[in-house]
C-alpha positions as CSV (number, residue, x, y, z in Angstrom):
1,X,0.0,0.0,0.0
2,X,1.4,3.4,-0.9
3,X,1.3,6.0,2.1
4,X,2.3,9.8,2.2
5,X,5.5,10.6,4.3
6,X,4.5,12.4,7.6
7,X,6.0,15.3,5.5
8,X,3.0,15.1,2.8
9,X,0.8,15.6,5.1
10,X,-1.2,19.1,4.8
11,X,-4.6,18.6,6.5
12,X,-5.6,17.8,9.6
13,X,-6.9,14.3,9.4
14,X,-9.4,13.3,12.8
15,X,-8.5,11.3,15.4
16,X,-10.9,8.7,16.7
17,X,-10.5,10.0,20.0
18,X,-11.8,13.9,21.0
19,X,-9.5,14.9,21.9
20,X,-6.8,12.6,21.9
21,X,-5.2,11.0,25.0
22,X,-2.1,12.6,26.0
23,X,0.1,10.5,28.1
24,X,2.8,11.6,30.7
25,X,5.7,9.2,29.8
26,X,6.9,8.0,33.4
27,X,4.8,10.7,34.8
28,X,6.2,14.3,34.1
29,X,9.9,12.7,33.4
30,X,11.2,15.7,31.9
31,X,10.5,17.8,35.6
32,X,10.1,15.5,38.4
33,X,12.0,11.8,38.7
34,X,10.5,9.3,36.4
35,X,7.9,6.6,38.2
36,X,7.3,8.5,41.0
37,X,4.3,9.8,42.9
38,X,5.7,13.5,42.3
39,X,6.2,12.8,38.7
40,X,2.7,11.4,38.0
41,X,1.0,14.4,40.6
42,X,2.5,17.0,38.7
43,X,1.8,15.5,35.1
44,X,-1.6,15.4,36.1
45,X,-1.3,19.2,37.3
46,X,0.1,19.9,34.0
47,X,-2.8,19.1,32.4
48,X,-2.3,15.3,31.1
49,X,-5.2,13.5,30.7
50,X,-2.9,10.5,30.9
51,X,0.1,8.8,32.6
52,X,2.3,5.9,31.7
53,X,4.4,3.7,33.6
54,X,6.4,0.3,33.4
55,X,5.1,-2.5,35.9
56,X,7.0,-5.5,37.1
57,X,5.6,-7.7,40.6
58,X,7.5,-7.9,43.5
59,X,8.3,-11.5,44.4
60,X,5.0,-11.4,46.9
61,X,3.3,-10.2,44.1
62,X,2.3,-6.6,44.0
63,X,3.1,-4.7,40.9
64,X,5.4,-1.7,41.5
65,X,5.9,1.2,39.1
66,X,9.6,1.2,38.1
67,X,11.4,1.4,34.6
68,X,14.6,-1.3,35.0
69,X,13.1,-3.6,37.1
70,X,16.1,-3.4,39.5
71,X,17.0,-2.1,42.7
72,X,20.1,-1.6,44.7
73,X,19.8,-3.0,48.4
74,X,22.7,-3.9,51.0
75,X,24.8,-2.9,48.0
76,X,23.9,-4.7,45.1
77,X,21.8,-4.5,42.7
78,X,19.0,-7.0,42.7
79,X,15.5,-7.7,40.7
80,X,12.4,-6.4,41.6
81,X,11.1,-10.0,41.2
82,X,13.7,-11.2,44.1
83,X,12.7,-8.4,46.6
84,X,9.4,-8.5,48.7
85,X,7.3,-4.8,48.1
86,X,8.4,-3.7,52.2
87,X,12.1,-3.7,51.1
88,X,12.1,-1.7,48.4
89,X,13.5,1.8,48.5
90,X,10.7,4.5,49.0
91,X,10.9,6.2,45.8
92,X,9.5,3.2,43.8
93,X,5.3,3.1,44.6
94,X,3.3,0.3,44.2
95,X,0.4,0.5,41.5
96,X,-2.3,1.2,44.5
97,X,-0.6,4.0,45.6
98,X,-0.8,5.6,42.4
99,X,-4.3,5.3,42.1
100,X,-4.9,6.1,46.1
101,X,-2.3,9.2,45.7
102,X,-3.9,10.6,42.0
103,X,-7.0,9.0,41.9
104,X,-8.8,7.0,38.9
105,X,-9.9,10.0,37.0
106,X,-7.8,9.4,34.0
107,X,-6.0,7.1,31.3
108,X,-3.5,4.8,33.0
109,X,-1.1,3.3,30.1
110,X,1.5,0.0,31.7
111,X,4.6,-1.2,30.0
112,X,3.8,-4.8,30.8
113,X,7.7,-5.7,31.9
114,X,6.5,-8.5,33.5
115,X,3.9,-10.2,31.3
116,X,2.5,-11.9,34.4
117,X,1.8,-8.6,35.9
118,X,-1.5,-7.9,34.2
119,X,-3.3,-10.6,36.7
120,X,-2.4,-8.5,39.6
121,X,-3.0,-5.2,37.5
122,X,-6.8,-6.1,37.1
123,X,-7.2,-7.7,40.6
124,X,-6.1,-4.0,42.0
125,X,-7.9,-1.9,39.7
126,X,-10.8,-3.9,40.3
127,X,-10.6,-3.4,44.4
128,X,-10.0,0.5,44.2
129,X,-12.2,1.2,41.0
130,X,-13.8,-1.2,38.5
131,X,-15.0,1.6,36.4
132,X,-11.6,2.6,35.9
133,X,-10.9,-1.0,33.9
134,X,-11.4,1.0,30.4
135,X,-9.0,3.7,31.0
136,X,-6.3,1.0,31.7
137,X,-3.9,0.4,28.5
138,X,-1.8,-3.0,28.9
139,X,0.7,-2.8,26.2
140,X,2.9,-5.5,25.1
141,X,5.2,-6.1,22.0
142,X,3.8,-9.8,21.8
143,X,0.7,-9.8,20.1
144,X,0.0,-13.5,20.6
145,X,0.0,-12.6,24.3
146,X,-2.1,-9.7,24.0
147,X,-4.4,-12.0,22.6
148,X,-4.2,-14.2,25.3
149,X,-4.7,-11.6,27.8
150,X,-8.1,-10.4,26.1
151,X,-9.8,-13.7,27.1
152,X,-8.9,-13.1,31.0
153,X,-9.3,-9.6,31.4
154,X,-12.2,-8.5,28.8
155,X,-12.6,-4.8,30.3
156,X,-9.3,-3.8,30.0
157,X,-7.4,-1.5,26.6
158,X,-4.6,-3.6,24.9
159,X,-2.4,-1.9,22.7
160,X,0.6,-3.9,20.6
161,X,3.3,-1.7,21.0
162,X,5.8,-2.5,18.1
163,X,8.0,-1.1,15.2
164,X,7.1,-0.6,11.7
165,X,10.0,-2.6,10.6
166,X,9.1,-5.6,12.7
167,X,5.6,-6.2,11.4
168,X,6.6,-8.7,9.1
169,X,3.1,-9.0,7.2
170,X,0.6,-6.7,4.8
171,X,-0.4,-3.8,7.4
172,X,-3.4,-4.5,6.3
173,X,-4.1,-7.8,7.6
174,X,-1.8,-6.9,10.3
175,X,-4.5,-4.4,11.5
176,X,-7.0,-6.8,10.6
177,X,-5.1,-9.4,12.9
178,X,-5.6,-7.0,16.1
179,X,-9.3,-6.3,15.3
180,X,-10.0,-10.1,15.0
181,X,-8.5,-10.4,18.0
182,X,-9.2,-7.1,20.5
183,X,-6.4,-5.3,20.5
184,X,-8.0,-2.1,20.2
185,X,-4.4,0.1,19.4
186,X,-1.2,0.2,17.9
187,X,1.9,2.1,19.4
188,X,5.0,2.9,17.4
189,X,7.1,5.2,17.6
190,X,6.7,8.9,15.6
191,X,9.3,8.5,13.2
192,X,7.0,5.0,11.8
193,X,4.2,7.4,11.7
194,X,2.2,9.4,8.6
195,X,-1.1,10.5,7.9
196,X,-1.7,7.5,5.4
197,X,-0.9,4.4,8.3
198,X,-3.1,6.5,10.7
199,X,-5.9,6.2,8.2
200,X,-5.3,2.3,7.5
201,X,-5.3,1.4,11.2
202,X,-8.8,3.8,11.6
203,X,-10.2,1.9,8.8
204,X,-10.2,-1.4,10.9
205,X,-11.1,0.5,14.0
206,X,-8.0,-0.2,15.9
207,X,-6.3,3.3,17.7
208,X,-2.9,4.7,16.5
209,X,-0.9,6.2,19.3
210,X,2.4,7.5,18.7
211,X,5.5,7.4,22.1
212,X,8.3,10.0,21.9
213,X,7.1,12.8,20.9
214,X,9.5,15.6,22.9
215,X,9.0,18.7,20.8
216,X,6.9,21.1,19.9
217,X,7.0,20.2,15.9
218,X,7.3,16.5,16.8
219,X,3.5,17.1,18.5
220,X,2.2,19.1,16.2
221,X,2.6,17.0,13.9
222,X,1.4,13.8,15.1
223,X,-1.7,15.2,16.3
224,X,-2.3,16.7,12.9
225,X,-1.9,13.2,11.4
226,X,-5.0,11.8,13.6
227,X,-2.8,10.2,16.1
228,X,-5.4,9.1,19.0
229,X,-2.7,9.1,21.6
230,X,0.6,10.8,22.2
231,X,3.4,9.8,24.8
232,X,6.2,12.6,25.9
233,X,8.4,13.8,29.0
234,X,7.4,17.4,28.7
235,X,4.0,17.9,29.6
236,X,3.9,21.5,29.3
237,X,4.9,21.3,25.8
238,X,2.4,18.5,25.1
239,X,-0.5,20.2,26.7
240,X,0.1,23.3,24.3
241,X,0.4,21.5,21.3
242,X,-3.4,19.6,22.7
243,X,-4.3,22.6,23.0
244,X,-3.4,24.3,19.9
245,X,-4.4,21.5,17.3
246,X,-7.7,21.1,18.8
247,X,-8.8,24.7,19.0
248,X,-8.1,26.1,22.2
249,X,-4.6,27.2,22.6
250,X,-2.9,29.8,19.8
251,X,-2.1,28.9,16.2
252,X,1.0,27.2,15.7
């Protein structure tokens, strides 16, 4: 299928989502330290109407908000999978303080780094706030899992987060693969992005959300393409470019 570069792109094509999700990656990363309560308070000050993390469980089983999935204690460095949630160091919380700190009033997107995670994500979302289930975005690079994971957890957003250059088949059927199987979004990465992909992936009414998008231009021009989601460290700079493509904030 032919597609126009993101440079060809001269109108603003819609997004299925109004207006579209913008995420804080790791909270507001570019002003606060990533994965923490601070960072995802002050996103959500900012303006976000989303907030992404990475989650991994604790070896008793409570999935933590933490992008390495390793800690230094007594010295060394260990897995978060080896350490029990009490002997972690402060600064990592645990997903239930996220959501007892901020709230459930907005989209919650998890880097599954533990694929065994998501059990423990919906058992916890489901204690604190059941209607929060479809604002919580599971994303995985496995696709087959994501599959999986749509027969246990039917409430939940899955979104295959991949690269262009890996999806080996037609994009077509490739889109057509997530819709047969409910993955409701793709995530790749702006530079994989143009108007034309957007438009394919809307046509089989999956979601196209686009992750490191730091600049002004870089924004601008992903929401312009219909991107439903966007994903960046600087919130401030996100929230202006939200605000400027849909309407509200001055022409850019």
């Amino acid at each position: 299928m032919g597609v126009p570069s993101s440079g060809e792109v001269q109108q603003q094509l819609p997004s299925h989502r109004d207006p579209p999700i913008a995420f804080a990656h790791r909270g507001a990363s570019a002003h606060a330290p990533e994965n923490t309560i601070e960072a995802f308070e002050l996103a959500l000050r900012l303006g976000a109407s989303g907030l992404e993390t990475d989650i991994w469980l604790t070896a008793d089983g409570v999935p933590v908000l933490d992008h390495d999935g390793t800690v230094r204690v007594r010295r060394r460095r260990r897995r978060i999978a080896e350490v029990e949630a009490a002997a972690l160091p402060a600064h990592i919380p645990a997903l239930d303080d996220l959501l007892g700190t901020c709230g459930t009033g907005f989209e919650l997107s998890i880097d599954l780094k533990d694929p065994a995670a998501a059990g423990a994500i919906v058992r916890v979302v489901g204690e604190i706030e059941p209607s929060m289930m479809p604002r919580i975005w599971l994303c995985d690079p496995d696709a087959e899992r994501l599959s999986a994971l749509r027969r246990q957890a039917p409430e939940v957003r899955l979104v295959h987060s991949t690269r262009l250059a890996t999806i080996r088949r037609r994009l077509e059927h490739h889109a057509a693969g997530l819709a047969a199987n409910g993955i409701d979004a793709v995530n790749m990465h702006r530079s994989d992005w143009n108007g034309g992909l957007v438009v394919l992936f809307h046509r089989f009414e999956r979601l196209a959300f686009g992750w490191d998008l730091q600049y002004q231009h870089e924004l601008i021009a992903g929401l312009r393409m219909g991107l439903d989601a966007v994903y960046s460290d600087d919130v401030s700079t996100m929230m202006d470019a939200v605000a400027a493509v849909i309407g509200d904030g001055p022409l850019i």
